[in-house]
C-alpha positions in Angstrom: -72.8 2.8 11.7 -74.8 1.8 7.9 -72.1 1.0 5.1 -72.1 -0.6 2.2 -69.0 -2.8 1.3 -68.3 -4.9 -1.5 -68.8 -8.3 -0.7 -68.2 -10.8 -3.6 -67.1 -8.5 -6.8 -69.1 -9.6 -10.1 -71.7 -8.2 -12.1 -74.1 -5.4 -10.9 -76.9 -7.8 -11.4 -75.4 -10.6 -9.0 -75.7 -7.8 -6.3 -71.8 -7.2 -5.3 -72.6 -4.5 -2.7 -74.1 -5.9 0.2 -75.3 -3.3 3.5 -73.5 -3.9 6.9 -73.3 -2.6 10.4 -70.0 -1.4 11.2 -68.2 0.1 14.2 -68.0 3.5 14.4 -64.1 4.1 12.8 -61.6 5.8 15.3 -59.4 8.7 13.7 -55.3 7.9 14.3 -52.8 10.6 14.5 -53.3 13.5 11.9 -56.6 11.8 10.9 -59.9 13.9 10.9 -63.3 11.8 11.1 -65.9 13.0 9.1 -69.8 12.7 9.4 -70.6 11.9 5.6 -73.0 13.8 4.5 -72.8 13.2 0.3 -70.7 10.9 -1.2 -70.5 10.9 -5.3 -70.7 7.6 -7.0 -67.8 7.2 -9.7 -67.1 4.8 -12.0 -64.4 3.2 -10.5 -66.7 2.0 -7.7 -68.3 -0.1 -10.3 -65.4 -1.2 -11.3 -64.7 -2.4 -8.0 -67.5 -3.6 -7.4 -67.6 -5.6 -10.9 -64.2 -7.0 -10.3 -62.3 -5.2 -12.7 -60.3 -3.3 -10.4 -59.7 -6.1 -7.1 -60.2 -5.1 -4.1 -57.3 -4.5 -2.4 -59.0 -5.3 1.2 -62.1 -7.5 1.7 -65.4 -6.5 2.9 -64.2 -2.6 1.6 -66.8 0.4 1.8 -66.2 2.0 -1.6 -66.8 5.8 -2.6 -64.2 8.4 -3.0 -66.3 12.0 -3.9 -67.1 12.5 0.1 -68.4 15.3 1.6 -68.9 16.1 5.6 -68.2 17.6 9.0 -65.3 17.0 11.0 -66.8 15.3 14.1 -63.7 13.9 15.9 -60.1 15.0 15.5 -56.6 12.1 15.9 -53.5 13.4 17.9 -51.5 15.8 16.4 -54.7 16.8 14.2 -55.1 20.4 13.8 -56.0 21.9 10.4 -59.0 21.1 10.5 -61.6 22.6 13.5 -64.2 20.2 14.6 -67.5 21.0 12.7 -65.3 22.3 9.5 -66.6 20.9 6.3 -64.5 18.9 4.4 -63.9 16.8 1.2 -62.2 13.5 0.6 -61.0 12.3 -2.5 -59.4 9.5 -4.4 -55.8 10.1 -3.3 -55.4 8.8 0.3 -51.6 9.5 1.2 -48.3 8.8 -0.9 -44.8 7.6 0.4 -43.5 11.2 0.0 -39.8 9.6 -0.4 -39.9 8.0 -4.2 -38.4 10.0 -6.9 -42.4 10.9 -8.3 -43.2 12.5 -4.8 -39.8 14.3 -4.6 -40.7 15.8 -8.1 -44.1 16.6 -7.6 -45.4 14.0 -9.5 -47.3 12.0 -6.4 -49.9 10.4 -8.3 -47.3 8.7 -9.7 -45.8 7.7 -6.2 -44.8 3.8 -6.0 -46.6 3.4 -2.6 -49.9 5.1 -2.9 -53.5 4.7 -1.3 -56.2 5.0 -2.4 -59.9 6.0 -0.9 -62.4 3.3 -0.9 -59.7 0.7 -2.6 -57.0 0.8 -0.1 -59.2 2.0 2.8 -62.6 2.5 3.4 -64.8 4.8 1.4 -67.8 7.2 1.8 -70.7 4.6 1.5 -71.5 5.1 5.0 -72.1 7.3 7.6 -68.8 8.1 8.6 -65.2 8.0 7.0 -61.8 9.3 8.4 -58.9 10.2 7.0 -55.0 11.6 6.5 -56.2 15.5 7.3 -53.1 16.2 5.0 -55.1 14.9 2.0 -58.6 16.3 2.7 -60.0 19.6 1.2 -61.9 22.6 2.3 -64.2 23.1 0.2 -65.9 26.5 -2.4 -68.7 27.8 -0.1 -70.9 28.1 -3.0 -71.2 24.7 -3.6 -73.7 22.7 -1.3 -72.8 19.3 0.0 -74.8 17.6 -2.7 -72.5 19.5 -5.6 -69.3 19.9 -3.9 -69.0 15.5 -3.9 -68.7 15.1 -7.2 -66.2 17.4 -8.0 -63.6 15.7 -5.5 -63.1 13.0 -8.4 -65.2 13.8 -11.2 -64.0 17.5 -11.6 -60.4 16.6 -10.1 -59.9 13.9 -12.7 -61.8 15.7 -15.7 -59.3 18.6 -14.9 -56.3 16.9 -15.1 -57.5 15.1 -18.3 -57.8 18.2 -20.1 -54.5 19.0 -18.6 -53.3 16.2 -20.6 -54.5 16.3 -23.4 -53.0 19.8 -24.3 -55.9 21.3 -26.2 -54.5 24.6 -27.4 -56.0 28.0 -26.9 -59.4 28.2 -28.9 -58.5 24.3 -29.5 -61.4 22.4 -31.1 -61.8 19.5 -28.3 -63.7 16.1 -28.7 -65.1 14.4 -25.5 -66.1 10.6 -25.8 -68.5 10.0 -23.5 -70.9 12.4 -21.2 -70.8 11.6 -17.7 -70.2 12.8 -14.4 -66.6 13.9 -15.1 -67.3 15.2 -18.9 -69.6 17.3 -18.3 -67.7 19.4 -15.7 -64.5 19.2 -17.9 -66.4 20.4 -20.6 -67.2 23.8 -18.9 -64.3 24.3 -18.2 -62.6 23.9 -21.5 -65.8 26.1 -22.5 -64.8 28.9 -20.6 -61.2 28.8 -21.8 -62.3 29.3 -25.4 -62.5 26.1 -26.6 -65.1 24.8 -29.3 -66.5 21.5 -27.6 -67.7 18.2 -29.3 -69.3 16.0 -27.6 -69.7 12.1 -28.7 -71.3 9.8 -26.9 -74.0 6.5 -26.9 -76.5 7.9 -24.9 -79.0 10.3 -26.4 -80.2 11.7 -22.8 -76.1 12.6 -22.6 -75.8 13.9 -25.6 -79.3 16.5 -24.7 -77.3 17.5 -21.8 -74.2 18.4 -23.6 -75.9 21.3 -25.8 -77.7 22.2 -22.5 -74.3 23.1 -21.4 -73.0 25.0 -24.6 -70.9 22.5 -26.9 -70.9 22.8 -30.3 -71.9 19.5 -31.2 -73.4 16.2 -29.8 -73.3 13.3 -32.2 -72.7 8.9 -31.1 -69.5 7.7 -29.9 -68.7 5.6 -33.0 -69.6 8.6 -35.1 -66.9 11.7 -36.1 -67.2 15.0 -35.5 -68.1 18.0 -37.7 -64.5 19.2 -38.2 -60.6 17.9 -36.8 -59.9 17.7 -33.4 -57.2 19.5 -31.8 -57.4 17.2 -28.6 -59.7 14.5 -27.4 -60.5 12.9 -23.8 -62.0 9.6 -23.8 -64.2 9.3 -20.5 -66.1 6.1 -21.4 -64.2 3.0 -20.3 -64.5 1.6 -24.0 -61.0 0.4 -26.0 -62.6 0.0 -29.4 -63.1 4.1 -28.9 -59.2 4.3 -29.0 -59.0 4.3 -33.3 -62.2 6.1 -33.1 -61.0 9.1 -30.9 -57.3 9.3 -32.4 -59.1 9.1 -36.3 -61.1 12.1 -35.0 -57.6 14.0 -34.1 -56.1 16.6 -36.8 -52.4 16.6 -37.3 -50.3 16.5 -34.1 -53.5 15.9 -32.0 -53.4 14.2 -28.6 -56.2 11.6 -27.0 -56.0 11.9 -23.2 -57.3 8.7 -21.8 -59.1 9.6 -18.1 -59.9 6.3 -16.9 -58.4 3.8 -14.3 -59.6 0.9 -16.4 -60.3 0.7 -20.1 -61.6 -2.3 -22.3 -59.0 -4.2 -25.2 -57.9 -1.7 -27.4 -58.3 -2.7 -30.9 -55.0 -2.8 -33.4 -54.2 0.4 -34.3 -53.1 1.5 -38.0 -49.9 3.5 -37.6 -50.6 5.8 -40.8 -54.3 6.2 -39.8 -54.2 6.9 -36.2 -50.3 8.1 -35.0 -48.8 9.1 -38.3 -48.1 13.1 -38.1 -47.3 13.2 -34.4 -50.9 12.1 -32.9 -50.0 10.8 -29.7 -52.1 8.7 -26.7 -51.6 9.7 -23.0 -53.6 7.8 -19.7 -54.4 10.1 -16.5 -53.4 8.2 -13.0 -54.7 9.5 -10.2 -54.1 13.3 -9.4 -52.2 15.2 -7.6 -52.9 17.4 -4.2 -52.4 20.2 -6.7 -54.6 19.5 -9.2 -57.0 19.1 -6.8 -56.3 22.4 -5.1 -56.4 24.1 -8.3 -59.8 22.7 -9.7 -61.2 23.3 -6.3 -60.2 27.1 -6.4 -61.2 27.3 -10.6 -64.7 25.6 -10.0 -65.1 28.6 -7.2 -64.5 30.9 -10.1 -66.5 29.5 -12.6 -69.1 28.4 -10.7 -69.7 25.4 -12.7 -73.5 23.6 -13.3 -73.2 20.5 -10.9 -75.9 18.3 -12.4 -76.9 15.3 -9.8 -78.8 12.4 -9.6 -79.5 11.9 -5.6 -80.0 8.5 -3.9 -80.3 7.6 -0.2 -78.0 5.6 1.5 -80.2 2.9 1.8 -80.3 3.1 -2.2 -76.7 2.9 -3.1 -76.6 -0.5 -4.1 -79.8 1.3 -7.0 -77.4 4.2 -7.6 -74.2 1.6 -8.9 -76.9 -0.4 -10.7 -78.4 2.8 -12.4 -74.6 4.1 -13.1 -73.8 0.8 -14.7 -77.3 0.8 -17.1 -76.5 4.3 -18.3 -79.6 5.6 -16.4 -78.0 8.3 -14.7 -77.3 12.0 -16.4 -74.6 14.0 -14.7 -73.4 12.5 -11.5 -75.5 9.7 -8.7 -74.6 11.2 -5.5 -75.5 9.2 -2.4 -76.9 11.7 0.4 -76.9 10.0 3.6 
């Protein structure tokens, strides 16, 4: 089968993903194979693929927003029927045993794996997986939109989670991407007055598109106090920016698996009156579950950027330049 792995992690520009032939990957017990037919392309692929996150295997086939057909089914595999659609996300399988797990709180499990950093990814033609931790997936969505909200939308969702924004809450989102601009509809629809700061002005056209109240550059501050902020762009010196930006008793959720230095922080300017900082790890199979089942509801404006297979080397390059609005989804 075509993949694309990550061969020698460095910059985009060195070319770190390199195309390969691979074998055709055998599903184990309670594993489903899946013939991928979208795969979403996140940020933390660049990040692997840059070397800020290292790989934890060589030679690994990143992407984690995956989207296809059960073609082959391991022993003791049953939930899903061959030719079922089906998602595969971040979240790989968890020990189950740790004190997180037993509480509920399994992306937080001490033995976890990951999709397309512990185990190989979607950049290819087919991917298999722990059937316990696929998803089926909201029929309205096609294969092309349904990818991106396995990560994007999962992650975006428990960011907002975090950050506690209260009801009608005045919300600040720094940076526009692939998982903004899904979290931002969804705060939209709960009431919430939306502003949206970011570098890029194609980004920041795209955020009024979808409804917010305000679009301004990430170094700049909003019209009014914020009630809660996310920080989606993996940029530390936005840390003092985004918690200056928060009114009294404010929280910054911080959605990203890596983040730049974080400049000093001034206690009386940015924490003083209860403002507080919280990072997102990972998700949970219930977040996931329950953004899948809201997204159904809302029917939320998936905007892609497609890309063949044979172009997702262009797709990580485009993602790292800013050139892509929404979400790059690779359509094999």
């Amino acid at each position: 089968m075509k993949a694309w792995v990550v061969s020698e992690p460095g910059p985009i520009a060195t070319g770190p993903l390199v195309a390969v032939e691979r074998e055709l990957p055998t599903p184990g017990r309670g594993e489903i194979r899946v013939r991928v037919s979208a795969c979403g392309v996140c940020r933390t692929d660049l990040h692997l693929a840059e070397g800020d996150l290292r790989p934890r295997h060589p030679q690994i086939v990143p992407g984690h927003e995956v989207v296809g057909v059960v073609d082959a089914r391991g022993p003791e595999s049953a939930r899903f029927e061959l030719g079922q659609r089906a998602g595969v996300a971040w979240l790989r399988s968890t020990c189950g045993r740790c004190r997180w797990c037993r509480r509920g709180r399994e992306n937080l499990c001490v033995e976890p794996q990951f999709t397309g950093w512990d185990a190989d990814g979607g950049y290819a033609e087919y991917a298999v997986v722990d059937e316990a931790y696929a998803y089926e997936l909201p029929d309205r969505y096609d294969d092309e939109h349904a990818a991106p909200l396995l990560c994007a939308g999962i992650i975006g969702y428990r960011a907002l989670h975090r950050a506690e924004l209260p009801p009608g809450g005045r919300l600040g989102i720094y940076g526009f991407g692939a998982s903004a601009h899904l979290a931002a509809q969804v705060a939209l629809s709960e009431g919430a007055t939306v502003h949206v700061l970011t570098r890029s002005e194609a980004a920041r056209r795209h955020a009024h598109e979808l409804g917010v109240a305000s679009a301004g550059p990430a170094e700049g501050a909003p019209p009014e106090p914020l009630d809660a902020a996310i920080l989606f762009a993996p940029a530390g010196e936005l840390v003092p920016v985004a918690l200056a930006a928060l009114d009294r008793a404010g929280t910054l959720a911080i959605a990203g698996i890596h983040l730049s230095a974080v400049p000093p922080l001034d206690y009386q300017r940015h924490l003083f009156q209860e403002r507080q900082v919280r990072s997102v790890t990972a998700n949970t199979r219930a977040d996931g579950e329950e953004f899948l089942a809201l997204a159904d509801r809302l029917d939320l404006q998936v905007t892609t950027q497609c890309y063949p297979l044979d172009a997702a080397d262009r797709a990580l390059g485009d993602l790292a330049h800013d050139r892509v609005t929404g979400a790059a989804v690779i359509v094999v």
